[in-house]
Chimera marker file (.cmm) of the C-alpha trace (Angstrom):
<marker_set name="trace">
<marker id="1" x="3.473" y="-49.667" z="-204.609" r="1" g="1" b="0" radius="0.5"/>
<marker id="2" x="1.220" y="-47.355" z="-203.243" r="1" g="1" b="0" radius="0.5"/>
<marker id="3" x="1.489" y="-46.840" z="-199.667" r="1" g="1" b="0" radius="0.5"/>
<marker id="4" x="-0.243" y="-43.743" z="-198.580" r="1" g="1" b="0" radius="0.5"/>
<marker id="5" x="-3.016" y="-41.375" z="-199.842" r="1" g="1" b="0" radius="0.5"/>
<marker id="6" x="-4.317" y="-38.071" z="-199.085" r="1" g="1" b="0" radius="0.5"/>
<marker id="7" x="-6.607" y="-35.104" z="-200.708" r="1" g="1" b="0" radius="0.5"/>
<marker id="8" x="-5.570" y="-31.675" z="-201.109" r="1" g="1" b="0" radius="0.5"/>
<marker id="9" x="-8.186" y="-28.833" z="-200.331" r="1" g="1" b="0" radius="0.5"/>
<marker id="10" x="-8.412" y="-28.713" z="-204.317" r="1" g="1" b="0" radius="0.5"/>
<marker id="11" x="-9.081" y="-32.179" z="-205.002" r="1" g="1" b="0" radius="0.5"/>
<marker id="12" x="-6.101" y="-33.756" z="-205.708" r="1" g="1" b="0" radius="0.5"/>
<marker id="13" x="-5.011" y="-37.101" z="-204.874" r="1" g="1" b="0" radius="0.5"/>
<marker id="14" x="-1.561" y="-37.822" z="-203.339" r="1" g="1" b="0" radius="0.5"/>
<marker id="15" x="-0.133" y="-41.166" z="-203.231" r="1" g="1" b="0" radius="0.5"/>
<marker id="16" x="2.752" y="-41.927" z="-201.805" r="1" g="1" b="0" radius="0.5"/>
<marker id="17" x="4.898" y="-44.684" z="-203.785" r="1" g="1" b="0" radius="0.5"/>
<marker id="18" x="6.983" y="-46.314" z="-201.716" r="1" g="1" b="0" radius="0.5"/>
<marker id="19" x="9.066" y="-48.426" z="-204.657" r="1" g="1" b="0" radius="0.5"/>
<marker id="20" x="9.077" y="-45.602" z="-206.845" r="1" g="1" b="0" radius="0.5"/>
<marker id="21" x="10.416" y="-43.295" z="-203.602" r="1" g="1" b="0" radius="0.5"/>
<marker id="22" x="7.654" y="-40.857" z="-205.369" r="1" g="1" b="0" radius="0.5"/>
<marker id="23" x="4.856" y="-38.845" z="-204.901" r="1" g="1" b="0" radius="0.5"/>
<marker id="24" x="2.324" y="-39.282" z="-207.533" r="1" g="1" b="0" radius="0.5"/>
<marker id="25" x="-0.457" y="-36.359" z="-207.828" r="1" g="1" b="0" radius="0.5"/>
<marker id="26" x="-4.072" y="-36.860" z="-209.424" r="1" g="1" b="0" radius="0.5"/>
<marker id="27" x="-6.641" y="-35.137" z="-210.594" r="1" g="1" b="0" radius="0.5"/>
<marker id="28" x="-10.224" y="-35.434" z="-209.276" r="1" g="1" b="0" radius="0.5"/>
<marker id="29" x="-10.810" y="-37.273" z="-212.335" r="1" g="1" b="0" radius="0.5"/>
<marker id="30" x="-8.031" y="-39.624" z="-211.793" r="1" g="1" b="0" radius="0.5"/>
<marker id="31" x="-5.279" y="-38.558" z="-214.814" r="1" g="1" b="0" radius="0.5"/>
<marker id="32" x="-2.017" y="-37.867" z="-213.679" r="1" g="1" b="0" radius="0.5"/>
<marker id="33" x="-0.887" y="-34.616" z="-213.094" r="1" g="1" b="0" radius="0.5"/>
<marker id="34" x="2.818" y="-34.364" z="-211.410" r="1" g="1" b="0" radius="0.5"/>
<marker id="35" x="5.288" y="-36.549" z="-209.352" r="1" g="1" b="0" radius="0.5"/>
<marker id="36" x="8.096" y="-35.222" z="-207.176" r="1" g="1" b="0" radius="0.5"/>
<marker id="37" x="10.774" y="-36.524" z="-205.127" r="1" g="1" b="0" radius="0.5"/>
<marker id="38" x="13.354" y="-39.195" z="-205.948" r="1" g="1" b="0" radius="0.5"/>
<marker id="39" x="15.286" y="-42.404" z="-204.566" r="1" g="1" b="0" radius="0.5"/>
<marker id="40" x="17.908" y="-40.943" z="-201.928" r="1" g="1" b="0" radius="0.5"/>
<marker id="41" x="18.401" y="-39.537" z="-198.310" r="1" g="1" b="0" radius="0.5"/>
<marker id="42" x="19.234" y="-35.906" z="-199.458" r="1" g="1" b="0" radius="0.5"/>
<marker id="43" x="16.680" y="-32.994" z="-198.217" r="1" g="1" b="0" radius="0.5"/>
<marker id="44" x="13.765" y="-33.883" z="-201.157" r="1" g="1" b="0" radius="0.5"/>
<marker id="45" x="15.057" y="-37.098" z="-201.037" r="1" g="1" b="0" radius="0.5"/>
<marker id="46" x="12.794" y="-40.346" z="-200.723" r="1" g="1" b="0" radius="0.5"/>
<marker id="47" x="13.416" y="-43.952" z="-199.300" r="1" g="1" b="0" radius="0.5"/>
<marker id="48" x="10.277" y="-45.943" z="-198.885" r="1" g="1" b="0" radius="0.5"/>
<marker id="49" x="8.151" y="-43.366" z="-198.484" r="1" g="1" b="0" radius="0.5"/>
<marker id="50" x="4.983" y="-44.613" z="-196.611" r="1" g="1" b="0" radius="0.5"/>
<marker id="51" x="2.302" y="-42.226" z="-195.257" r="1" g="1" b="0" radius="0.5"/>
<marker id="52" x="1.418" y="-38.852" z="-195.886" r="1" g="1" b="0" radius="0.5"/>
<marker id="53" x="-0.681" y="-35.644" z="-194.853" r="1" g="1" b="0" radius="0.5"/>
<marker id="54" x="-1.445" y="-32.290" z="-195.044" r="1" g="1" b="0" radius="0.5"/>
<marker id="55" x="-0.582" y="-30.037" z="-192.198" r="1" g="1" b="0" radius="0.5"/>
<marker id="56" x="-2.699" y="-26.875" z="-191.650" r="1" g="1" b="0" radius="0.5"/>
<marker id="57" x="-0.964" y="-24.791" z="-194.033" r="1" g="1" b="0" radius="0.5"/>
<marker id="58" x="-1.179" y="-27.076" z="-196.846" r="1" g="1" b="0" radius="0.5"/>
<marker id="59" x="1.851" y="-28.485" z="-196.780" r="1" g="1" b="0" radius="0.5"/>
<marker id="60" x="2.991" y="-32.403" z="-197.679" r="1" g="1" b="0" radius="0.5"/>
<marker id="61" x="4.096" y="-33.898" z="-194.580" r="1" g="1" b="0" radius="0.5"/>
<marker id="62" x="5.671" y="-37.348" z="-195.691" r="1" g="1" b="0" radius="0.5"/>
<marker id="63" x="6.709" y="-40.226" z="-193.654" r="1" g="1" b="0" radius="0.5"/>
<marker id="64" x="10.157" y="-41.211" z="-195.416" r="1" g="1" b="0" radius="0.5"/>
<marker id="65" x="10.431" y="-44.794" z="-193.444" r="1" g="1" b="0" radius="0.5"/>
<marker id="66" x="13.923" y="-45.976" z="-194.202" r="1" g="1" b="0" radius="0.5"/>
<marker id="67" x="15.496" y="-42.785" z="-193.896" r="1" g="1" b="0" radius="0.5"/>
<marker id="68" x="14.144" y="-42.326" z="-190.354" r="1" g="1" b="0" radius="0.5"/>
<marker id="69" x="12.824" y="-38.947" z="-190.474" r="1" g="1" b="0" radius="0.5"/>
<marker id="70" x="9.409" y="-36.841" z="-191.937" r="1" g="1" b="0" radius="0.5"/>
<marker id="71" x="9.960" y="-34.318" z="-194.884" r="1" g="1" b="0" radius="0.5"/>
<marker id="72" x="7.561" y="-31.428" z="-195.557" r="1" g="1" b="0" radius="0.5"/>
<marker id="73" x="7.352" y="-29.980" z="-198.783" r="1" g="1" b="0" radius="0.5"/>
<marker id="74" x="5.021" y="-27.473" z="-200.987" r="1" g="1" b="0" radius="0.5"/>
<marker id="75" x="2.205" y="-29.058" z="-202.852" r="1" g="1" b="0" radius="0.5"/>
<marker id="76" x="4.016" y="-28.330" z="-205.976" r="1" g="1" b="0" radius="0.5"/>
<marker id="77" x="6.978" y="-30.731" z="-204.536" r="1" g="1" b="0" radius="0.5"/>
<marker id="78" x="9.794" y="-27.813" z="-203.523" r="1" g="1" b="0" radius="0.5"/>
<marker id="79" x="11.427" y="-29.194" z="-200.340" r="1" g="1" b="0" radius="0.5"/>
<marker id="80" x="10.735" y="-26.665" z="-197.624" r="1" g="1" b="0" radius="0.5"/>
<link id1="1" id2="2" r="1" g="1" b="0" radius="0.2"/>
<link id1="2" id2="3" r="1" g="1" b="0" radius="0.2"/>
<link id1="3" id2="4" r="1" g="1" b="0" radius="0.2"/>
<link id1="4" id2="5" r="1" g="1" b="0" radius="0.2"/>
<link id1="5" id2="6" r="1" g="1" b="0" radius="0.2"/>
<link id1="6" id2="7" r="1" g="1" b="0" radius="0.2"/>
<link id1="7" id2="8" r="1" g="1" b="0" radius="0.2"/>
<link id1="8" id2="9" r="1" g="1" b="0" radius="0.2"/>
<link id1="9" id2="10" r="1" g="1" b="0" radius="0.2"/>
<link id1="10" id2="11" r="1" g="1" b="0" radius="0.2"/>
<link id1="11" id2="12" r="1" g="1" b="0" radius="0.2"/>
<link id1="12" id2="13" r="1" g="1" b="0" radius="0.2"/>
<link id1="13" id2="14" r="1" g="1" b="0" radius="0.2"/>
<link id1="14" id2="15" r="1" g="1" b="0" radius="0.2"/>
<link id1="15" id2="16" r="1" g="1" b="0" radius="0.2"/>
<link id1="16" id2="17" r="1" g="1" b="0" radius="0.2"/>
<link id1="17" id2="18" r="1" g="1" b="0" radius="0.2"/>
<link id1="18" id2="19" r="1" g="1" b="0" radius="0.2"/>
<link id1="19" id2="20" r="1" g="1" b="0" radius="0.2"/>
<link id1="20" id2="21" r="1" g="1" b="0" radius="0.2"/>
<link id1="21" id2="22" r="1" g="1" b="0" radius="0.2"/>
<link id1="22" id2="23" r="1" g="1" b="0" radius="0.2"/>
<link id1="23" id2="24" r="1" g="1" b="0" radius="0.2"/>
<link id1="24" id2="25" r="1" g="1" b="0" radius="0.2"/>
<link id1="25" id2="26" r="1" g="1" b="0" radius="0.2"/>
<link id1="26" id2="27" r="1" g="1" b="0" radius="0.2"/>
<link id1="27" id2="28" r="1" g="1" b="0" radius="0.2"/>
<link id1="28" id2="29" r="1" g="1" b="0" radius="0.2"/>
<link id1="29" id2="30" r="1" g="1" b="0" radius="0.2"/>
<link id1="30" id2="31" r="1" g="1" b="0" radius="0.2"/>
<link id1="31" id2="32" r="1" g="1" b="0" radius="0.2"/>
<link id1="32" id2="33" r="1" g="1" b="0" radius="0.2"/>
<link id1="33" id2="34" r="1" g="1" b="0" radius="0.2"/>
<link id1="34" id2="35" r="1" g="1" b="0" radius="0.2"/>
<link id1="35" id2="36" r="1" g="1" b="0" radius="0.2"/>
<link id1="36" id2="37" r="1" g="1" b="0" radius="0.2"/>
<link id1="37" id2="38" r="1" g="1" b="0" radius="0.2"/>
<link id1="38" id2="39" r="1" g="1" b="0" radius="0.2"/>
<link id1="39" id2="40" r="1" g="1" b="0" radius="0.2"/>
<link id1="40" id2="41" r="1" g="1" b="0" radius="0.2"/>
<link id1="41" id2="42" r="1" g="1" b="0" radius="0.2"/>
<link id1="42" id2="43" r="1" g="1" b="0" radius="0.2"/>
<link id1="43" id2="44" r="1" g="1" b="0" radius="0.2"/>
<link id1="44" id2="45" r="1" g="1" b="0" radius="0.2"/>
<link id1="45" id2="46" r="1" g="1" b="0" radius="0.2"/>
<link id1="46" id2="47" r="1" g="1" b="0" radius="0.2"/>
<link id1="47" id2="48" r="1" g="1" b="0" radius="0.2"/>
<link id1="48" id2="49" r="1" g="1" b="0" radius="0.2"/>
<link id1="49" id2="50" r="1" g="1" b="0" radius="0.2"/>
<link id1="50" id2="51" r="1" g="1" b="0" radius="0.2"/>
<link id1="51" id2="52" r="1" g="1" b="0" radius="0.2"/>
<link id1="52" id2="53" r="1" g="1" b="0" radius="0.2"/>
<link id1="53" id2="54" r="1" g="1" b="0" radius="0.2"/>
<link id1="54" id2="55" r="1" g="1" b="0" radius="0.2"/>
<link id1="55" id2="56" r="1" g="1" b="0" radius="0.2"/>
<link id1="56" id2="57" r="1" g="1" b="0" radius="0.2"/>
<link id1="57" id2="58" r="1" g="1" b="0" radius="0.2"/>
<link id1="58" id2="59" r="1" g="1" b="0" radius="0.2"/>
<link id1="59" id2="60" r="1" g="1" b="0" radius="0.2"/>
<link id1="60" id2="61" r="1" g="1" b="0" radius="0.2"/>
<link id1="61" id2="62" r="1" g="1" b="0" radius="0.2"/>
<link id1="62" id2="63" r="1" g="1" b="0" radius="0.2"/>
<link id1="63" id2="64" r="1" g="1" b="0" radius="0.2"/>
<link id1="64" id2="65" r="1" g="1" b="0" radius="0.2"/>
<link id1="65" id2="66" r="1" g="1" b="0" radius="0.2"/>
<link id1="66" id2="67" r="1" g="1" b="0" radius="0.2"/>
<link id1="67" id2="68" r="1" g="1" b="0" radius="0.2"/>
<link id1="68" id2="69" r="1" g="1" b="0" radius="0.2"/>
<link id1="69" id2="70" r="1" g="1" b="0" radius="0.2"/>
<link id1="70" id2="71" r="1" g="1" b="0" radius="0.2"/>
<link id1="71" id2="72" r="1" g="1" b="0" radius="0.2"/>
<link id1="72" id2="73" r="1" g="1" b="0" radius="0.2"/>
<link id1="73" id2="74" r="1" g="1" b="0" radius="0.2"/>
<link id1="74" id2="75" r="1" g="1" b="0" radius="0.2"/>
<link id1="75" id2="76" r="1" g="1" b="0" radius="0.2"/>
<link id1="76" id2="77" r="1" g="1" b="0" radius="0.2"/>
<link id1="77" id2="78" r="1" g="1" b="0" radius="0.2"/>
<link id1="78" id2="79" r="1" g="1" b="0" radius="0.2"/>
<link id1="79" id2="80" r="1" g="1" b="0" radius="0.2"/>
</marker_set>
């Protein structure tokens, strides 16, 4: 269940999956490319995730709803 989307400065899609507590990545053309993150509340750690950016760095900023609190991580998906 998608729930949030945002571009990197290369072109890739990021979706934020709420039921999956996953980020899906995309290519410009649309094929999959990498997921991170799992179902938890440890640091990495996803529960409902819902929206998402990129700060000015180029870093994921995700909303993770139901654990009350915003994660940052690496585009590659290492919790920083």
């Amino acid at each position: 269940r998608p729930r949030g989307v945002a571009f990197n400065g290369r072109g890739e899609l990021y979706v934020s999956d709420a039921t999956l507590h996953r980020i899906l990545v995309y290519d410009g053309d649309g094929a999959y490319v990498r997921g991170f993150g799992s179902e938890g509340s440890g640091n990495g750690e996803l529960f409902a995730s819902e929206g998402l950016a990129f700060s000015s760095g180029g870093e994921v900023v995700v909303a993770d709803t139901f654990s009350h609190r915003v994660q940052v991580f690496r585009e590659d998906g290492t919790f920083v």
